[in-house]
C-alpha positions in Angstrom: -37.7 88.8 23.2 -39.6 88.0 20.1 -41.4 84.1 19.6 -41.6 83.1 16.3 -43.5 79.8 15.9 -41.7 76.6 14.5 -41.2 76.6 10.1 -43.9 74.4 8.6 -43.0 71.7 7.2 -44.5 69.1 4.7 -47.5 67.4 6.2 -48.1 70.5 8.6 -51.5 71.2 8.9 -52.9 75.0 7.7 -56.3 75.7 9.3 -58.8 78.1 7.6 -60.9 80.5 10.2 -63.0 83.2 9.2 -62.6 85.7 12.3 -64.3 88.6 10.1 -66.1 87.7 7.0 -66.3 84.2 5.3 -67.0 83.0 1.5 -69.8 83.4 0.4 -71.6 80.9 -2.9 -70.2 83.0 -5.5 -66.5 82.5 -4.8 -66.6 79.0 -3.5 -64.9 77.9 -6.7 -61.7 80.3 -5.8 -61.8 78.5 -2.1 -61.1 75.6 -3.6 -58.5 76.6 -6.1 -56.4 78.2 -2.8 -57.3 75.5 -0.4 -55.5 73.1 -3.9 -52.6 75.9 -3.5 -51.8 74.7 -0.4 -52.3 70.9 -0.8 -50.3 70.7 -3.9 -47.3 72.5 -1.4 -47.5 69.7 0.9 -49.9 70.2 3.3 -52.9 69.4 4.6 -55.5 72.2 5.1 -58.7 71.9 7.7 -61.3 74.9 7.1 -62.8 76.1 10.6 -67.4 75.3 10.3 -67.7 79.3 9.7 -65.3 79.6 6.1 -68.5 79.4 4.2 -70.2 81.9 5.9 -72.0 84.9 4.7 -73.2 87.9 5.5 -70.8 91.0 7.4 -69.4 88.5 9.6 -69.2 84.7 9.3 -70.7 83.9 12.4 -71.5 85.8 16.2 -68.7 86.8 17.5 -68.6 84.0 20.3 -68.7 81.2 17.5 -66.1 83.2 15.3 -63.8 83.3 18.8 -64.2 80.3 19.3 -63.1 79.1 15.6 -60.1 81.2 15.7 -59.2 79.6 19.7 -59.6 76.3 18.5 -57.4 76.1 15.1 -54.7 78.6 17.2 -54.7 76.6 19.9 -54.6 73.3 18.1 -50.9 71.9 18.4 -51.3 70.3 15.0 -52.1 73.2 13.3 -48.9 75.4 12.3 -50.2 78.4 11.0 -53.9 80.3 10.3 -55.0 82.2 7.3 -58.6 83.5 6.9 -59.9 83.5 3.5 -59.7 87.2 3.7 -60.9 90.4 5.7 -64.2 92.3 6.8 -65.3 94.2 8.5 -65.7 93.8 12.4 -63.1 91.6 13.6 -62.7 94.3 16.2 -65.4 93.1 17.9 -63.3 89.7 18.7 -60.7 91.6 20.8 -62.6 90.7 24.5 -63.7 87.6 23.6 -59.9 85.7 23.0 -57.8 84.7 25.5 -54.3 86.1 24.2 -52.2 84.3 26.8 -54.0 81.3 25.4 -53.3 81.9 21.7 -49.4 82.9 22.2 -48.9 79.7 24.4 -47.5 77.1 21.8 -46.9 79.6 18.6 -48.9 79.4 15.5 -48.2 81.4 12.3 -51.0 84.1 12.3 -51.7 85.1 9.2 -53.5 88.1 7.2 -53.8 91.7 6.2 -56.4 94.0 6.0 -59.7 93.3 8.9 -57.4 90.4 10.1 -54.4 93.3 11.0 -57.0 93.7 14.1 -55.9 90.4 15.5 -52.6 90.1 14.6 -51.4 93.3 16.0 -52.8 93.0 19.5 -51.2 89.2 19.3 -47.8 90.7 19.0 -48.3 93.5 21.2 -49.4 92.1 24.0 -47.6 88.9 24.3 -44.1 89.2 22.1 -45.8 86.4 19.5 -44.6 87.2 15.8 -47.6 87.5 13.2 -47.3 87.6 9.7 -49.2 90.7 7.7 -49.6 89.0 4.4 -51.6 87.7 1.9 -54.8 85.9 3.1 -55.7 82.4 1.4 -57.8 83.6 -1.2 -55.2 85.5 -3.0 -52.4 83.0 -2.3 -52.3 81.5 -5.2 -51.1 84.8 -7.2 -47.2 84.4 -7.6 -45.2 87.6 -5.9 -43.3 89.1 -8.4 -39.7 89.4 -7.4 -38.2 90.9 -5.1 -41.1 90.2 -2.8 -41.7 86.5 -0.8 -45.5 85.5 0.0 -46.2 84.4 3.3 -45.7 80.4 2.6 -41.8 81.8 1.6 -42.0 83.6 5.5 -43.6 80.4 7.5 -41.4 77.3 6.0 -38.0 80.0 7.2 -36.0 78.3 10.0 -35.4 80.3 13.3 -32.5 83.3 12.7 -33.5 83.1 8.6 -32.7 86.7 7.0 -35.5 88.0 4.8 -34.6 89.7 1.8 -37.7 92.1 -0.1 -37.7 94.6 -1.9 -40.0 97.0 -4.0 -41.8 95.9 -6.3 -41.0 97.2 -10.0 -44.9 97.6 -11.0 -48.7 97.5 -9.5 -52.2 97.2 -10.0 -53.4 100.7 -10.6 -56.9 100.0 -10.5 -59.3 97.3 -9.6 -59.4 93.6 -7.8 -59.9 90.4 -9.6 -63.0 89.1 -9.5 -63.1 85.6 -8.3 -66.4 84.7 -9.2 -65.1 85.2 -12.8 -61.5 84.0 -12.6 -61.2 81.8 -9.8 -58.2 80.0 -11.1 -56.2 83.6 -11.3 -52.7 83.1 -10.6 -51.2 86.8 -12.0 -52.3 89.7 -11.2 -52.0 92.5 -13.8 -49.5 94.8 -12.7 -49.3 97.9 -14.9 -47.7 100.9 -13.4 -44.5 101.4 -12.3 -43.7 100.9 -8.7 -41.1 102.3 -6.1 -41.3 104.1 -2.7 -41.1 107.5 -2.4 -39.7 109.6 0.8 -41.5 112.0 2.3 -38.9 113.8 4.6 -36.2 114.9 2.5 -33.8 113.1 0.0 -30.7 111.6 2.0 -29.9 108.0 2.1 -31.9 105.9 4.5 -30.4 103.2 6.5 -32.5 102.6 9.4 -33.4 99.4 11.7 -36.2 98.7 14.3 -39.0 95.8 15.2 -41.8 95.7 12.6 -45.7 96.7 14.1 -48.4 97.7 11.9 -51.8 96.7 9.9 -54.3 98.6 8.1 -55.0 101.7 8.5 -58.9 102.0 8.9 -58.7 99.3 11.7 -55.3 99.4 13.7 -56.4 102.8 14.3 -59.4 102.3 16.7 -56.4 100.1 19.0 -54.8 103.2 20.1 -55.3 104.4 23.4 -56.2 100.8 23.9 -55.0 97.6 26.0 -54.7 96.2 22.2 -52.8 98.8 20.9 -50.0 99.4 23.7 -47.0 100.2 21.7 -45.1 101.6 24.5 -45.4 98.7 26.8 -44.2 96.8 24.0 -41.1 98.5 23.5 -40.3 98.4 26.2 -40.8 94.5 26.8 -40.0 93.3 23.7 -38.5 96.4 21.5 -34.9 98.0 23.2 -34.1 98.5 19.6 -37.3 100.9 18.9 -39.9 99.9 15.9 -40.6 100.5 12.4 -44.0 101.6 12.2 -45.6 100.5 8.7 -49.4 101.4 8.0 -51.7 101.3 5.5 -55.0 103.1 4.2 -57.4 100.9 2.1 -59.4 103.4 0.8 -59.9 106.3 3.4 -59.6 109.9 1.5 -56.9 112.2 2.4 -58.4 113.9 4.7 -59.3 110.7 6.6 -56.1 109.6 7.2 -54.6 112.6 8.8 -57.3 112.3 10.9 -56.2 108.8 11.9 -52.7 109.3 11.9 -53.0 112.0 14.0 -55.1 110.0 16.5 -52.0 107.1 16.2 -49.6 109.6 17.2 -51.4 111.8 20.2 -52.2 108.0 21.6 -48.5 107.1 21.7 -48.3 104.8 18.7 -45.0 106.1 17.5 -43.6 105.9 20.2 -40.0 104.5 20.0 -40.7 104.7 16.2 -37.6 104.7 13.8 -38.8 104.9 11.3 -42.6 105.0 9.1 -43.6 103.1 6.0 -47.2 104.1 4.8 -48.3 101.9 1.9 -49.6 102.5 -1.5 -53.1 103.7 -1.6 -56.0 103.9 -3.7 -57.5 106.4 -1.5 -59.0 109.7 -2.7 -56.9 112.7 -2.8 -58.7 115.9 -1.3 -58.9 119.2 -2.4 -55.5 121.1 -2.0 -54.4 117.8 0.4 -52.9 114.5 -1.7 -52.2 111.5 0.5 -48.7 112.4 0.1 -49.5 115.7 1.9 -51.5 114.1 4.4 -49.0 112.4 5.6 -46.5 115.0 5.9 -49.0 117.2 7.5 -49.8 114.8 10.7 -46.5 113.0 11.2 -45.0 116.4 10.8 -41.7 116.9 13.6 -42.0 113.4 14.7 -38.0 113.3 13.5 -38.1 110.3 12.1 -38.0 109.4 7.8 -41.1 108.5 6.4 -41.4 105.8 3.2 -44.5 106.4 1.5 -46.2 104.2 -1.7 -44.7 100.6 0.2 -46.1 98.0 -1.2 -47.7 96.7 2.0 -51.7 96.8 1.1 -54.7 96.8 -0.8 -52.7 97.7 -3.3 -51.3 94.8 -5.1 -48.5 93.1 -4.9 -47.8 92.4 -1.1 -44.4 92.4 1.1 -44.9 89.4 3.5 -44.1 91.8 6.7 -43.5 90.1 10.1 -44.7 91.7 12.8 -41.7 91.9 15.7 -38.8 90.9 13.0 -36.2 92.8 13.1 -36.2 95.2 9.8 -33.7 97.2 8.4 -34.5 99.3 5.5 -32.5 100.6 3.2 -33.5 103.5 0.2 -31.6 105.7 -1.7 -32.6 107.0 -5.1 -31.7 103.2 -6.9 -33.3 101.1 -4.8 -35.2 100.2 -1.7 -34.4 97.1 0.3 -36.4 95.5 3.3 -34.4 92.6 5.5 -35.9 91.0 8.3 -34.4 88.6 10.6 -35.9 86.3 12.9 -34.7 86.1 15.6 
């Protein structure tokens, strides 16, 4: 059975930790035009003593632990967002106590570094997390048919999620926050959909969401942090959708990681694959397209590439252990998730 922690509500406290990187001078300005995001919702907001750090990592990795335990663990804080990734939260996974963190549910929320935590939460313990945006892109409004991850933590127990593609993206670059720290739109310019990878037929297929970023969720396999198989079989009888994404690693790069995923078990139990929209280099003679078809290749199960689930803007608000159905045929492609 999958925990969900309790909807916020008005008043709810949002706590701020910086378990990879924190902010750094320069984008102070859009840390306070988030951190007003949130107030003006309803709620109160309490940044963790490491949000303005600098450097690779915010802090050691005992003090960054120990921010993350205490805003997690705090029963008046409902949910944790960082301000956004890095690059080493890996390095966090011995120091937490997990039993700890999944004790009294708090939304956990992120994408990118932060799919390092959120993962092995779920995993390990049944605990839903929420792969989403992180504060500092909050305020950008999600272009419909997509929810942000405020729309995902104020649903009540059972609610149905209803996403969908999204009709354009950002083909190139990230906003610069030290320019345009009041952004609220990002400029999405190219024409979106998702794009099967295993034939043409129309896809109706169901299963309990796991996944994260590419580049990081990758070094969990063969893991205690990355045990998909026990989790299936504590947590999964209906068998998972496995949705990944590459930030920037060339095509070449990802079939290496893929390939690692799937020799360590990872789709195991797998219904189905999503593999987000990348900016990632093509290789010679290998597009990401191809690389994908090469390493998941006779796994027998469809595969939805160019999901709008990554550093590619906009973002599905994807729970981790919600039960997804997707639907795609050649006019549209429809994510639900229930929670329950």
């Amino acid at each position: 059975m999958i925990r969900y922690p309790r909807p916020l509500v008005p008043g709810d406290v949002i706590g701020v930790a910086s378990p990879s990187a924190g902010v750094a001078d320069r984008h102070a300005r859009r840390l306070d035009v988030a951190v007003r995001h949130l107030t003006q919702r309803g709620f109160d907001v309490r940044l963790g003593p490491l949000v303005r750090g600098d450097g690779v990592a915010s802090g050691s990795r005992d003090a960054r632990a120990a921010e993350l335990t205490d805003l997690m663990t705090d029963p008046g804080v409902r949910a944790v967002v960082p301000p956004w990734g890095g690059e080493i939260a890996l390095d966090l996974l011995d120091r937490l106590d997990w039993d700890a963190l999944a004790t009294d549910p708090t939304w956990f929320v992120g994408y990118s570094d932060i799919s390092t935590l959120l993962l092995p939460l779920t995993l390990r313990t049944g605990v839903a997390t929420l792969h989403g945006q992180n504060l500092m892109e909050t305020p950008f409004r999600a272009p419909a048919p997509m929810l942000t991850w405020l729309d995902v933590v104020r649903a009540e127990p059972g609610a149905t999620l209803v996403q969908g593609a999204a009709p354009r993206y950002r083909s190139a670059g990230f906003t610069d926050f030290a320019v345009e720290p009041e952004a609220t739109e990002e400029p999405l310019d190219a024409p979106g959909g998702w794009t099967r990878l295993d034939g043409d037929d129309d896809l109706r297929v169901t299963g309990r969401l796991i996944g994260g970023c590419l580049e990081t969720v990758s070094h969990l396999a063969g893991t205690p942090y990355g045990d998909v198989g026990a989790f299936v079989a504590a947590h999964a009888p209906e068998g998972t959708i496995v949705y990944l994404e590459a930030a920037a690693a060339d095509a070449t790069d990802v079939v290496r990681r893929l390939l690692g995923l799937r020799y360590a078990g990872f789709f195991a139990g797998a219904n189905a694959v999503l593999l987000g929209r990348t900016r990632g280099a093509d290789a010679p003679g290998l597009t990401q397209h191809d690389a994908a078809r090469h390493a998941l290749a006779g796994l027998g199960v469809p595969v939805l590439a160019d999901v709008d689930c990554g550093h590619v803007p906009p973002h599905l608000a994807l729970v981790n252990g919600a039960l997804a159905t997707i639907e795609h045929d050649s006019a549209r492609s429809v994510l639900t998730q229930v929670l329950r």
